[in-house]
N, C-alpha and C positions, 0 to 999 in steps of 0.2 A: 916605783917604776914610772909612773906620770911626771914627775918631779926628774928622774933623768931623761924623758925623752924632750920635756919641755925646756929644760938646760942646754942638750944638744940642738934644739930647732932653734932656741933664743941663741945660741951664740953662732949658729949658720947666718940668721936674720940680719942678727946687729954688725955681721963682719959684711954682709949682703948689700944690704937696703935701708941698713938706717936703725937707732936705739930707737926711734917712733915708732917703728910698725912691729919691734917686739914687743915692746911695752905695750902697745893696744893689744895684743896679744894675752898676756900675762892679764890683762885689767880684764877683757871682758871675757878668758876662762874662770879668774876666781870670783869677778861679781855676777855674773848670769848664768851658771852652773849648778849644781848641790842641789842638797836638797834643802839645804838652808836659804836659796834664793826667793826670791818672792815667785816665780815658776814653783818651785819647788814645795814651799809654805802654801802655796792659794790648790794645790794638784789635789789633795787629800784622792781617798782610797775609794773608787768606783764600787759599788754596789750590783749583783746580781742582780736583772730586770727581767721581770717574767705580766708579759702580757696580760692584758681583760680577758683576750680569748683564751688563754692558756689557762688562766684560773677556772673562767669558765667549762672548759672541756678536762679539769681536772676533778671538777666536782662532779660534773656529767658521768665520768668515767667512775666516781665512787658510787655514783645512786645505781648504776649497769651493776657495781660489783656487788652492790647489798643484793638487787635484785634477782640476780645469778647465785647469790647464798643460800636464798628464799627458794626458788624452784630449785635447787641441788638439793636441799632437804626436805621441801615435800615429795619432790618424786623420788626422792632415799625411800621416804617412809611409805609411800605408795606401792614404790615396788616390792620391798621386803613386806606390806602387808598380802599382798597380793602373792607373793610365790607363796606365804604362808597359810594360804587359804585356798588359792585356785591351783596354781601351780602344781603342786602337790597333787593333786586330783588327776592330772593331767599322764598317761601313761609315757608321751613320747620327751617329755620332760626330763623323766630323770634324775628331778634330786634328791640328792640322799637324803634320809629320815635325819641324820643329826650332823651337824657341819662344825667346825671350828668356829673359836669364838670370834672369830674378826669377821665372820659372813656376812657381818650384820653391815659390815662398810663398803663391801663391795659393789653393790649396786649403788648407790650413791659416789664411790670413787666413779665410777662407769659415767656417771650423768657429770660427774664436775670434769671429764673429759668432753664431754659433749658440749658442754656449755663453755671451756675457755674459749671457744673462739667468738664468745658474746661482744668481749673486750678487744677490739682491732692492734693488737701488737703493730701490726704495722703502719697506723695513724701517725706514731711520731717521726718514724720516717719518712713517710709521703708529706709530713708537714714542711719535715724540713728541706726537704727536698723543693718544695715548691718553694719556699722562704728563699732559698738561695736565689732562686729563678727571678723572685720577686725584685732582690738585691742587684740582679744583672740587668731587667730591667730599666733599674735606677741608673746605676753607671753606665747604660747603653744609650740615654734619653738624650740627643741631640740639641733639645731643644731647653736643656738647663745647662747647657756650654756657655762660658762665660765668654764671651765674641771679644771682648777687649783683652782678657789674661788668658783664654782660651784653656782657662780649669775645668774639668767636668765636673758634675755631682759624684756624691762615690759612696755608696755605702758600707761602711765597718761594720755595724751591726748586722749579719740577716736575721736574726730572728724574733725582730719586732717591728715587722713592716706594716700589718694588720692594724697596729696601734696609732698610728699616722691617720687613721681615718676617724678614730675615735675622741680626740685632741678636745679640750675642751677650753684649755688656760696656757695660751703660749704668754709664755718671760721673758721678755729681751732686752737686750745691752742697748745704748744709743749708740754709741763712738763708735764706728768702724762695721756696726750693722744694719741701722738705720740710715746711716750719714757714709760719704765716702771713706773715709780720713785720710782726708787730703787738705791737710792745713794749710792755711793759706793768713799771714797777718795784713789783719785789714786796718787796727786803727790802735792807739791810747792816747791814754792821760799821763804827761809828765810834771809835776812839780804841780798841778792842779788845771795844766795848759791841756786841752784835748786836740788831740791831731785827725786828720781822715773824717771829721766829720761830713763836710763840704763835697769830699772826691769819691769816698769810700773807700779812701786805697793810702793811708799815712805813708807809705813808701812815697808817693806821690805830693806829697802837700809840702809846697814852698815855704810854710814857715818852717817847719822840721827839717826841710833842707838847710835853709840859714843857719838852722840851731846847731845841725851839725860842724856845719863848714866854719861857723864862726867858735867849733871848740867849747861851746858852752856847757860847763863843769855840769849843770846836773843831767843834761843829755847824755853825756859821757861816762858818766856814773851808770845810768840808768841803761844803756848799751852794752858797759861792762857786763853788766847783771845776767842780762841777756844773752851775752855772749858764751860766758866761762860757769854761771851755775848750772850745770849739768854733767852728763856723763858723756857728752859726744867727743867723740874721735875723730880728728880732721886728719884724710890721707891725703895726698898730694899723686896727681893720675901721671901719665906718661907724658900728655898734654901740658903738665905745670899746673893746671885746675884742680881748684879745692876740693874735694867733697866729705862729704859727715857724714859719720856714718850713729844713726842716732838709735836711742832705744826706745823713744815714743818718738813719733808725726808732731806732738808741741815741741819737741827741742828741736828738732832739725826744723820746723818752721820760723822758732828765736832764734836760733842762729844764724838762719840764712837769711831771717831779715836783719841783723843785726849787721850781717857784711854786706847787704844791699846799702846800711846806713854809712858806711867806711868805716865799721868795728869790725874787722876781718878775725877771726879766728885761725890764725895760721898755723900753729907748730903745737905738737904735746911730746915733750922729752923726757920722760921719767916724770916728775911732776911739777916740771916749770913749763909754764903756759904762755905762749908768744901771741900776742896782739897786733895788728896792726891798725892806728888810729890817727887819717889825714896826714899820711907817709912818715906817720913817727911808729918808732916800736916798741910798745909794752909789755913787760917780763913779771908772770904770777909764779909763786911757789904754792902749790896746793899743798896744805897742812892737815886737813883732814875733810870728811866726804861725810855727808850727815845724808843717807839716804832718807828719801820720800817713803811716808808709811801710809795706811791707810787710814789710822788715826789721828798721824801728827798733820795729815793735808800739805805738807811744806815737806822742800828739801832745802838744805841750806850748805855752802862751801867756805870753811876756813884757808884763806889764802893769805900770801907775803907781799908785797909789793918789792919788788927785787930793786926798786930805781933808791925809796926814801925808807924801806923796810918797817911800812906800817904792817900790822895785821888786821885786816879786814874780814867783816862775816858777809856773805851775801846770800839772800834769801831768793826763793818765792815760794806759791804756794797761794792756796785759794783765799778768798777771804774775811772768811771767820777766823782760817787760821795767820792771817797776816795784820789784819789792823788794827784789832783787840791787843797785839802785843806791841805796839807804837809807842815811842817814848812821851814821857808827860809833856804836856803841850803840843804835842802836833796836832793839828786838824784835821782829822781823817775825812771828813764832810763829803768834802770834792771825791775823793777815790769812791767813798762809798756811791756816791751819785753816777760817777762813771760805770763803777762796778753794774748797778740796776740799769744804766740807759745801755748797755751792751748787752745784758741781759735778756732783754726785752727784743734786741734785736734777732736774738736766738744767737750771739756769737760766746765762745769760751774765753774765759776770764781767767789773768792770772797777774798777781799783786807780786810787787819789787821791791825789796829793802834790802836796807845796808846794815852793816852796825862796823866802829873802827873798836877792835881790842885794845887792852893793855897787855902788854907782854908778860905780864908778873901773871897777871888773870888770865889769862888763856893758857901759860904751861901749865899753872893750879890746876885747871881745867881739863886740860888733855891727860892729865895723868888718871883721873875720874873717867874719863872715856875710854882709855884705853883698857885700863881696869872692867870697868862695861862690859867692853866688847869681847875681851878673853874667858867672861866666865860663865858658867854650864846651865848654872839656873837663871829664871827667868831674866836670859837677857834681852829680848825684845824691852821688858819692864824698864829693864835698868839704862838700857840705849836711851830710851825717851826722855826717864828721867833726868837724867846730864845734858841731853840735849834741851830740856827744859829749862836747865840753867845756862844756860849761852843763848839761846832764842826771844831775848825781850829786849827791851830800850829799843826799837828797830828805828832807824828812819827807812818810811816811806817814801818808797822813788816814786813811783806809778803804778799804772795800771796796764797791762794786754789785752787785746780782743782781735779771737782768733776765728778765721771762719772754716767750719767743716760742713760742707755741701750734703742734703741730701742724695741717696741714690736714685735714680731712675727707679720708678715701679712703683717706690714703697709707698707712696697713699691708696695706688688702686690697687695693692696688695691687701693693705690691711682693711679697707671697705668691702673687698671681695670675701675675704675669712671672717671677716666681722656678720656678715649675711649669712653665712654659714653657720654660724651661734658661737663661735671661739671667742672671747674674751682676752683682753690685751692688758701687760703689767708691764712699764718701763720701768728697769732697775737701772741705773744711772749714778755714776758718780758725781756727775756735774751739777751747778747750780741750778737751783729752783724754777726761775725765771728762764734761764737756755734749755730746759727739760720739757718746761711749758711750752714755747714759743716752736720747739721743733716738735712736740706732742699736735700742736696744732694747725701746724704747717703738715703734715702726714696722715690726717684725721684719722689719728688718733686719738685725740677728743674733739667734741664741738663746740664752735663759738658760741658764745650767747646770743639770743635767748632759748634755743634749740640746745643747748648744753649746760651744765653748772657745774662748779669745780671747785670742790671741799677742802679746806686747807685743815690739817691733823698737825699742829707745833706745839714749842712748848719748851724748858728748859728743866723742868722739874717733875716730877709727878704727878702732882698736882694741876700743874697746867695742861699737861700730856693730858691726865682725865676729862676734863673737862674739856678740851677741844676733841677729845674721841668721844665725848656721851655727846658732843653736841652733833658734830658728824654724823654720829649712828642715829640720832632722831631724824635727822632731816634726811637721811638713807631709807629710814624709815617711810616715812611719810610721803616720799616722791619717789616709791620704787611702785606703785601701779599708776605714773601719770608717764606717758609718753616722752618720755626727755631723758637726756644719755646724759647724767650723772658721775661726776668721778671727784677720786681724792686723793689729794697729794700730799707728802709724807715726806719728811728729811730723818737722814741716819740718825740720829740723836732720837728723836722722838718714839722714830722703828723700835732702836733698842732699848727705850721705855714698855712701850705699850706692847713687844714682845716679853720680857720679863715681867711685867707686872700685870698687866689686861688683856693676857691673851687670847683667853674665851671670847671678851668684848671684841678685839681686832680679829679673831676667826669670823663671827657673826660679817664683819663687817666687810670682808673678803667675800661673805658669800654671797650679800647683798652687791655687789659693786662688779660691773662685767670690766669696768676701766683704774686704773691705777699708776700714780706715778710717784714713784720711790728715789728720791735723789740722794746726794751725797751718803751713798751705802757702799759698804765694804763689801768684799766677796765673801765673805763668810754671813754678811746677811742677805745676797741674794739665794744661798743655799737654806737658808733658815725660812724665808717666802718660798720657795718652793716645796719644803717640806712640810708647809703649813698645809697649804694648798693639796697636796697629795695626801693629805689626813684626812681630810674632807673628800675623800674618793674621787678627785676628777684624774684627771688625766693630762698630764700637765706637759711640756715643750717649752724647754731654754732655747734659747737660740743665740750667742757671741761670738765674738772674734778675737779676742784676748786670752793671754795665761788669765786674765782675774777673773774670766766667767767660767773656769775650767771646774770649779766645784756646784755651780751652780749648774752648770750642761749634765754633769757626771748626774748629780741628784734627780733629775729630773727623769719622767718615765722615759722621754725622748731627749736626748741632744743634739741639738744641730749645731755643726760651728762655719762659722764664713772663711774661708781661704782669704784673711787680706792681709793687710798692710802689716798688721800688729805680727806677722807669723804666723806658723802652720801649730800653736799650742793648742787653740779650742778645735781647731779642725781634726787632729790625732787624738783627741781625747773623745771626741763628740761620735755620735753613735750613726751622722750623717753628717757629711761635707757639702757646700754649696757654695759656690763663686760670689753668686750674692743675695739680697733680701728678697726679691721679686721672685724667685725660682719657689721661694717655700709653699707659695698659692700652689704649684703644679706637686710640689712632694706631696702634699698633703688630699688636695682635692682629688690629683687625678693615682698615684700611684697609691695614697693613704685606703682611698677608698673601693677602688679594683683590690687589693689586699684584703681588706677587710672582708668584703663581699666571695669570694674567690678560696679563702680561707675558711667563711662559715660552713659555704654549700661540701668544702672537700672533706672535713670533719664530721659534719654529719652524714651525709655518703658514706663514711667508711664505717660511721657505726650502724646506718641502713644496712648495706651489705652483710654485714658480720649476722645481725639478728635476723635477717631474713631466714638462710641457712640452719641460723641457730635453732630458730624457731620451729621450723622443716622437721630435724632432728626430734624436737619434742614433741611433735603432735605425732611422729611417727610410733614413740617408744608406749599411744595409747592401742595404738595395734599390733604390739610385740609385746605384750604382756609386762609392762613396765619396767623391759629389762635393763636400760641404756646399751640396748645394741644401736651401733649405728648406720644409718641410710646408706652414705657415700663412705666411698673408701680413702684410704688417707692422701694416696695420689691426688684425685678430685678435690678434695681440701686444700691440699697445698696449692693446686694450680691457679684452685676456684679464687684465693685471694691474691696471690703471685701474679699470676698471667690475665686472668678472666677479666678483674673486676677494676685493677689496679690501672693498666694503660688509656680507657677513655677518660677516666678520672683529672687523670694527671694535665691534661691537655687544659682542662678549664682552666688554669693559668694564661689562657689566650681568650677568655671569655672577656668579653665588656656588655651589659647590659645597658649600658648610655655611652653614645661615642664621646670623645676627650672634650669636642668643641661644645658639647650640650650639660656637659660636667662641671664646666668652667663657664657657661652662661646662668648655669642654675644652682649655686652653692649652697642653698637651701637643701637640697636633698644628703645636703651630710649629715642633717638630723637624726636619719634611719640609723647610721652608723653610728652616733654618738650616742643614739637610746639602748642600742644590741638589740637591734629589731630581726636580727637576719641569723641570732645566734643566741639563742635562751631558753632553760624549759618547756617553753610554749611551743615555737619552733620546734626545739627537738621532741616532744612529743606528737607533734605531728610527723616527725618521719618515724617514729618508736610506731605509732597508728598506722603509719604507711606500709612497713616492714612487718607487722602483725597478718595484717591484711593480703600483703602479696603472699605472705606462708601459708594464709591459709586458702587462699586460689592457687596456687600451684599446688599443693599438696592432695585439696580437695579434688581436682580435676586430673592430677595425675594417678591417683589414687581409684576413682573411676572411671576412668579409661584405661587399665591397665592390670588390675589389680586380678579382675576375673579372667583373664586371658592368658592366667596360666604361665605368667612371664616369668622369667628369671630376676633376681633382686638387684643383677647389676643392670639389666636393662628398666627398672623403675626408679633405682636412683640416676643415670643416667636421663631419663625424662623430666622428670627432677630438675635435675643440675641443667639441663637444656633451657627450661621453662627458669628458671633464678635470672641467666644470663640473656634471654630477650627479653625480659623486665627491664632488666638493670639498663640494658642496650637504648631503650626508649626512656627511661624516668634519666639519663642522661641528656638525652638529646631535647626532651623534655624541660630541662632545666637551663639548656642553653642558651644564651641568647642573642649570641654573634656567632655563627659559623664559618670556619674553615678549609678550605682542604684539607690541611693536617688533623681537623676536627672530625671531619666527615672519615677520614682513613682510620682511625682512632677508634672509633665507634663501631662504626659497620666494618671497617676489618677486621677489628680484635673480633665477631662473629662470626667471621669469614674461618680466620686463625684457629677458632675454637674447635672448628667442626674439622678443620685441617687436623688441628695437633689430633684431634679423637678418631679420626680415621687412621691416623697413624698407629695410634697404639691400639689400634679393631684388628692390624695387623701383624701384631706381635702375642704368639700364644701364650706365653709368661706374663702376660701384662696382665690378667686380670680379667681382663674388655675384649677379650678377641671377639672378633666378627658383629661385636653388640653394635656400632652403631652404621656398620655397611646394612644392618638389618633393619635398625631403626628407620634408615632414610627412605628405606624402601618399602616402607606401609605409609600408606597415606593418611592413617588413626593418626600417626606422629605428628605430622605439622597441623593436622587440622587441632590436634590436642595444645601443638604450640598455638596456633591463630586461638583458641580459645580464652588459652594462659594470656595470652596478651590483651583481647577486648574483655575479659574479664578483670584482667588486673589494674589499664591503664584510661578503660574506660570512667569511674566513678571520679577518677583522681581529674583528666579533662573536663568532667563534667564542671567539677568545683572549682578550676582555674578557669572555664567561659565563667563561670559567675562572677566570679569575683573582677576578673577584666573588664565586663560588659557592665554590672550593676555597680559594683565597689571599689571602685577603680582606684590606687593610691598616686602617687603626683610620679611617682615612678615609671608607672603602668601608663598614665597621659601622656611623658613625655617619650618612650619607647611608642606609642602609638603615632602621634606627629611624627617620628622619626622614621618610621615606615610607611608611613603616605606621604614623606616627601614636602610634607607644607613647613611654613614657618612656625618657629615654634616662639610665640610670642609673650606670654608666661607659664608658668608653673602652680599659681599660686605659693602662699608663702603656706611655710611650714614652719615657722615660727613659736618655740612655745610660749607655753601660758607666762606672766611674772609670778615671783614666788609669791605664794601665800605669808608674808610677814604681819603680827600684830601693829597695830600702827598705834596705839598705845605708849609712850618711852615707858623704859623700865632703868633701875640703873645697870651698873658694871657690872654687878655679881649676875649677870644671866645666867640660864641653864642651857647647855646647850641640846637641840633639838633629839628627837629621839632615833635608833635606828629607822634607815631609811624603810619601809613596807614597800617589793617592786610589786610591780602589778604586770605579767604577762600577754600578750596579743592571743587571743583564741588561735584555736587548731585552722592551719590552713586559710590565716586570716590575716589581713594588711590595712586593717583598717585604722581610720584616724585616728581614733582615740584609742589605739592599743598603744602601751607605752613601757618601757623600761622602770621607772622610777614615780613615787606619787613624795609630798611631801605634807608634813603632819599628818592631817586624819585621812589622808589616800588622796587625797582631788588627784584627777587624771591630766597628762597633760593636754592642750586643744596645739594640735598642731597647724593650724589655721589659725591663728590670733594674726592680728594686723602688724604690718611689715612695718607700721610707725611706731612701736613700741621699739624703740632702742635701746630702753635700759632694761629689756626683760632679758630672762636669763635662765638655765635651767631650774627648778626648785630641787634643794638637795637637801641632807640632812649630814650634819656636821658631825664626824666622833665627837668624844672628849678629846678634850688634849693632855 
C-alpha cells in the first residue's frame, strides 16, 4: 500500500516539480524511517519507572498490612476468648451454648472489616491526581518558554515529578545540549596549509581565496569532499536560492561553506550530482552510499566522475578513524597537529580523503556489498566488513574545524546544581580535547590548580588496567582534600574496563562527582547510566538527538531539548525543554515543591485512615471485643471522600520557600536527595501522631458523653466531629504558604461538614435524624470539641516551638528571614561529609562495598545529623562540612554488579 501511494505522489511530483524533489522524496523515506534506521536501531524499548517515593510508600504500605494482620488476630483471638468466658455469663448476650464450626472466624472477619480502612485505597489516586497537577504546572511555567523558539516545557511523564528533586547524577549529551548546534566553519588544514588562523573565519582568509580562484586541484578536491559526501538534498526555493536540507548541523555547515568557497552544490537527479565550480559544471554519478556508524566514525561515498569516468571514494570521518588508514608514505604529522591545535580550541574536527578506484576493483567490490547489505544475519557485521575492504590506501585531503557555540546559561546552570550535590557526566561523541576544552569553558570541570583531570586510555587490556588502577589510586587519595577531581575516558577504553573491570570502574564512578566520556556510542551511554542506577542513585539523561534516545529512556528521568537535531529525544524523554538553562528551574524549583508536596500528601492519607482506624479499636475494648463498629458506613465513606480528602488536595499550592530563595540556596535540595521529608522515621511520627490523636478523641469523647445516657449515633458523631477539627488544624498546621483557596479548603470543608450533617439530621431514614440540630445545641459539645483540639494539637506545637526556636534546620532559617522580611544573606552549607574510602591502593579484584545500613532522623526531628544513608561502618552524614570540598559527594554503597 505505501509503495502504491508513494508511486502515485512520485509520479504527481516528477510530472509537477521536477525528478529532484521526488527523489529527495523516496531517499529520505527509505534512509530515515524503519526500524532499521539509526532512529530506529538507537530507540530500543522504554522501561517502566517507578519512583523512590513510590517504593517507599510501597513498603510503607506492606509494614501497615503486616501490622493490620497482627491486630486482626489478636483481637480475633481476644474476642472469641472473651465471648468464651465472659460473654457467656452475660444474660442480655445471648449466645448460644454451641455455634457452628466457622464461629470461630467471625469476630476476627468483623475486625479485618474495621481495620481495611488502615490501608488508604485512596492514596493512589489522590497521588495521581496531584502528579497530574504537578505535570500542568510544568507545562504552565512561563518562565521555562523558550523566548527565541518560543517552546514551552512540557511534561510526558506525570508520574514521576517527585523524582526531579531527588536527582543525584545528571548524564548529558554535548552537541546540541550544552552547545547551540549551530555550526558555524571557522577554519582548516589543506594539503598541510592552515587557513582561518589569523581571522578566525577561513571563509575569510585571502590565501584560501586565491586557492580557490586560481583552481587549485587539491582545494578543489578538498571542496568536492565537502560538498558531495553526504546525505544533503539541495532544493531550489521560489526565489532561485539554494537551500539543504541536511540530517546533521556538520553537513549543512560543509556544504554551505563549501558554496561560500564557489563549490556550489546545485542539482541531485536520481544519483547524478551537479557541481558548480568558478562557473564551470561538474557531474557526479553516486555508485554507492557507505553510511556513518557508530563504530566505523567515517562515512564515505563511491561516485563516477561523468566528464573522464574515473571512480572516486571520498571519505570523512573523525580521526582515529581517518589517518591510520592513509596510504604508505603519506605524512599524517601536520593533520594530526591541526587535528589537537583545533581541539584545544574547543572546535569539532573532521578529516577528508580521497581514494581513485579501479573499475575491475570496485565492481568485485560492489557485488560483496550488495550481497552485505541484502542479508538477514548479522548485517551491520558484514556492512563494515566490506566496507573495510574499500576504506584504506586514503589520500588525505585535510582537516575541518567547526564551531558550536555554547548556550546561554549553562555554566551558571551547572555551578548552581553542582551546589546542590548533583554530579555531572558528559557522554560525548566528540574528540578528547573539544569535550575538554567545552567541559571547561561551562565549569564543568576546574582549571588547575583548584581542579585535576585523570586520563583512563589504553588500546589493550592491559593498558586499560593499568591506567584504571592508577586513576582509582589517586581518586583514592585526593577524595578527602578539597579539589574537584575528574576523569576522562574514550569509547574504546569504556568498552574495556566495562567488560573486563567493572567492579574497579563502579568503585570509581562512585568516588568521582565529575566525568567525561568521549567518543561513545549510544548504547554505551545507556550502559553508564545503568551502572550508575545499580549503585542506587538516581540518575537524569538529558539530549537532543535520536542517539541519546536509549540513554534518556534508561535513565530514572529523561529530559530531551526541543532543538536542532528534531523532536526524537524530546518524544521519547519523560520531560521536554527548549533548552539547558531551564533544567536548574525543573529540578530546584518544580523537582523539589514535588517532592515535598508528595511526602506530606502520603503520609496525611495514611494519618487519616489510622486515626479512625485506631478509634475503632480502642472502642471494640468497651464492647466486649466484639468488632462492632463506632461509625456507620455513611460516616466512613464521607469521612475519606468529602471530609479529609479536599484540604489535603490543595497542598499542591503549598511552598515552604518562595521560588527566588529556592534558587538562591540550592543546597537545601540535600533534604530531598537524603528522603528526609519521607522515611520510617517520618512516617513513624505521624503512625505516633495518629495514635495519640485516637486516643484524645476517643478518651475525651468517651467521658464526656458516655454517662449521659447518649445514643451511640450521637457518640460516634462526636467522634467523627473531634477527627475532623484535628485534621482541620494538623493541615493548616503543616502549611506553609497560605491561600485563599487554602484557607476555603480548610475551614470550608468544616463549614461543609457540619452543612452536609445538618442535612442529613433532617432526613428520618438517614440514620442521624435530629442528632446533630441537637449536638449544636449543648454547649458540652464544642467545649468537648475546644478540648479535642488543645488536647490534641497542643503537645504537637509544643514540639514544633522547639525545634524552630532551639533546632532550627537551614530550612526553618530560611522561612524565618523570609518572614521578617530581611535579607537572606546565607544559609549555610549543607554540604555532606566525603566518602569514607580506604586510601590504601588495593588491586582490580575489589570487593564491592556492602549493603548500604540507612540511618533514620528521630520522631519529629530535623536535625543535622539525621540522615538517609551511612556508608561502611554507619558514619553519619555532617551536613555542614565546608562549601570548599568540591570533590565531596554522597557516601553510598555500591550493589554487585
Amino acid at each position: 500500500m505505501i509503495f502504491v501511494i508513494l508511486s502515485l505522489f512520485d509520479g504527481f511530483i516528477c510530472h509537477s516539480n521536477g525528478v529532484d524533489i521526488c527523489s529527495a522524496i523516496f531517499e529520505l523515506f527509505f534512509n530515515f524511517s524503519g526500524n532499521e534506521s539509526k532512529l530506529g536501531m538507537s530507540r530500543g524499548i522504554p522501561e517502566p519507572k517507578l519512583t523512590a517515593m513510590d517504593a517507599m510508600i510501597d513498603k510503607l504500605t506492606g509494614a501497615i498490612f503486616i501490622f493490620q494482620i497482627v491486630v486482626v488476630m489478636v483481637l480475633g483471638i481476644a474476642g472469641n476468648v472473651w465471648k468464651d468466658t465472659e460473654a457467656r455469663k452475660q444474660w442480655y448476650v445471648l449466645y448460644p451454648v454451641e455455634g457452628p464450626w466457622y464461629e470461630l472466624l467471625v469476630i476476627p472477619l468483623r475486625f479485618e472489616l474495621l481495620c481495611s480502612i488502615m490501608i488508604p485505597i485512596s492514596i493512589k489516586v489522590s497521588l495521581d491526581l496531584v502528579k497530574s497537577l504537578y505535570a500542568k504546572f510544568i507545562d504552565w511555567d512561563y518562565e521555562m518558554i523558550d523566548q527565541e523558539t518560543g517552546i514551552p516545557s512540557h511534561a510526558t511523564n506525570t508520574a514521576i515529578s517527585e523524582d526531579l528533586g531527588q536527582v543525584e547524577y545528571i548524564l548529558t549529551d554535548k552537541t546540541g545540549t550544552l552547545t547551540e548546534n549551530r555550526m558555524i566553519f571557522r577554519r582548516c588544514c589543506i594539503s598541510g596549509i592552515f587557513y582561518g588562523n589569523e581571522s578566525g573565519d577561513a571563509l575569510k582568509d585571502v590565501v584560501l581565496l586565491n586557492a580557490v580562484a586560481g583552481s587549485s586541484p587539491d582545494v578543489a578536491r578538498f571542496l568536492t569532499v565537502m560538498a558531495i559526501c553526504n546525505t544533503v538534498i539541495p532544493i531550489k526555493s521560489k526565489t532561485g536560492a539554494i537551500l539543504y536540507k541536511a540530517q546533521s548541523q556538520d553537513e549543512d555547515a560543509l556544504v554551505n561553506a563549501a558554496a561560500q568557497l564557489h563549490m556550489v552544490y546545485v542539482n541531485k537527479n536520481g544519483n547524478i550530482l551537479e557541481l558548480r565550480f568558478n562557473g564551470s559544471v561538474i557531474q557526479y554519478e553516486v555508485l554507492e552510499t557507505l553510511e556513518f556508524t557508530s563504530d566505523r566514525k567515517r562515512m564515505s561515498v563511491v561516485v563516477k566522475d561523468c566528464q573522464n569516468g574515473k571512480i572516486i571514494l571520498l571519505s570523512k570521518g573523525a580521526d582515529e578513524a581517518i589517518l591510520p588508514y592513509a596510504y604508505a608514505g603519506q605524512q599524517t604529522r601536520t593533520f594530526s597537529e591541526a587535528v589537537e591545535q583545533y581541539a584545544q580550541l574547543g572546535l569539532r574536527t573532521l578529516c577528508l580523503a580521497w581514494r581513485e578506484l579501479k573499475e575491475d576493483a570496485y565492481h568485485e567490490w560492489s557485488l560483496m556489498f550488495k550481497e552485505a547489505s541484502s542479508t538477514l544475519v548479522d548485517r551491520e557485521w558484514r556492512i563494515a566488513e566490506v566496507c573495510q575492504r574499500l576504506e584504506h590506501d586514503l589520500e588525505v585531503l585535510g582537516v575541518t574545524a567547526i564551531e558550536d557555540r555554547l548556550q546561554d546559561g549553562v555554566p551558571e546552570t551547572i555551578e548552581t546544581l553542582r551546589k546542590a550535590g548533583i554530579n555531572f557526566w558528559m557522554l560525548t561523541g566528540d574528540k578528547q580535547n573539544t569535550a575538554i576544552q567545552i567541559a571547561l569553558s561551562c565549569n564543568f570541570i576546574s582549571p588547575e590548580p583548584k581542579g585535576q583531570l585523570l586520563l583512563i586510555d589504553g588500546k589493550t587490556e592491559d593498558e586499560v588496567c593499568i591506567s584504571l588502577e592508577r586513576v582509582l589510586l589517586t581518586m583514592r587519595i585526593t577524595s578527602s582534600e578539597p579539589k574537584d577531581v575528574a576523569f576522562v575516558v574514550d569509547g574504546w577504553a569504556l568498552e574495556i574496563a566495562l567488560k573486563r573491570y567493572r567492579k574497579a570502574f563502579t568503585e570509581l564512578a562512585i568516588l568521582s562527582r565529575t566525568a567525561i566520556c568521549c567518543r561513545v556510542t549510544p548504547s554505551q551511554k545507556a550502559q553508564l547510566v545503568e551502572l550508575l542506577k545499580s549503585c542506587d542513585y538516581r540518575t537524569l539523561a538529558i539530549g537532543d538527538g535520536g542517539n541519546d534516545v536509549r540513554m534518556i529512556q534508561q535513565a530514572d528521568i529523561g529530559v530531551g531539548i526541543s532543538g536542532r537535531e528534531g523532536l526524537q529525544a524530546a518524544r521519547a524523554a519523560d520531560y521536554s525543554i527548549g533548552k539547558f538553562r531551564f533544567l536548574k528551574r525543573l529540578i530546584l524549583v518544580h523537582g523539589r515543591y514535588s517532592y515535598n508536596r508528595t511526602a506530606f500528601l502520603s503520609q496525611y492519607s495514611f494519618y487519616k485512615s489510622l486515626v479512625i482506624c485506631f478509634i475503632q479499636i480502642f472502642f471494640s475494648f468497651i464492647s466486649g471485643v466484639s468488632g462492632t463498629s463506632l461509625f456507620n458506613s455513611v460516616s466512613l465513606m464521607a469521612y475519606n471522600v468529602f471530609y479529609t480528602s479536599v484540604p489535603v488536595l490543595v497542598s499542591v499550592l503549598d511552598k515552604d520557600l518562595s521560588e527566588g530563595t529556592v534558587m538562591q540556596h540550592p543546597q537545601i535540595l540535600f533534604y530531598c536527595q537524603a528522603g528526609r521529608f519521607l522515611n520510617p522515621s517520618t512516617f513513624a511520627g505521624w503512625f505516633g501522631r495518629s495514635l495519640f490523636h485516637a486516643i484524645v478523641v476517643f478518651v475525651i469523647t468517651i467521658h464526656a458523653y458516655a454517662y449521659e445516657k447518649s445514643e451511640m449515633e450521637e457518640l460516634s458523631m462526636v467522634a467523627l466531629s473531634g477527627c475532623i477539627w484535628l485534621q482541620a488544624f494538623v493541615v493548616a498546621l503543616e502549611t506553609n504558604s497560605f491561600t485563599i483557596l487554602q484557607h476555603l479548603a480548610i475551614w470550608g470543608n468544616l463549614v461543609a461538614f457540619y452543612a452536609i450533617n445538618w442535612i442529613l439530621s433532617t432526613v428520618p431514614s438517614s440514620g442521624m435524624y435530629t442528632i446533630m440540630f441537637r449536638l449544636c445545641g449543648q454547649p458540652s459539645y464544642w467545649i468537648t470539641m475546644f478540648l479535642i483540639v488543645a488536647a490534641g494539637m497542643g503537645p504537637v506545637l509544643a514540639l514544633k516551638y522547639f525545634r524552630y526556636t532551639y533546632r532550627p534546620s537551614k530550612i526553618n532559617t530560611l522561612q524565618q528571614a523570609e518572614r521578617m522580611g530581611g535579607p537572606i544573606l546565607t544559609s549555610g552549607n549543607i554540604e555532606p561529609q566525603p566518602r569514607s574510602i580506604e586510601k590504601e591502593a588495593s588491586p582490580l579484584s575489589i570487593t564491592q562495598p556492602k549493603n548500604r545500613d540507612p540511618v533514620y532522623e528521630p520522631l519529629l526531628s530535623d536535625s543535622p545529623n539525621s540522615t538517609r544513608r551511612s556508608f561502611g561502618s554507619g558514619t553519619p552524614f555532617d551536613f555542614f562540612q565546608s562549601q570548599s570540598r568540591l570533590s565531596s559527594s554522597y557516601s553510598r554503597n555500591c550493589k554487585d554488579n
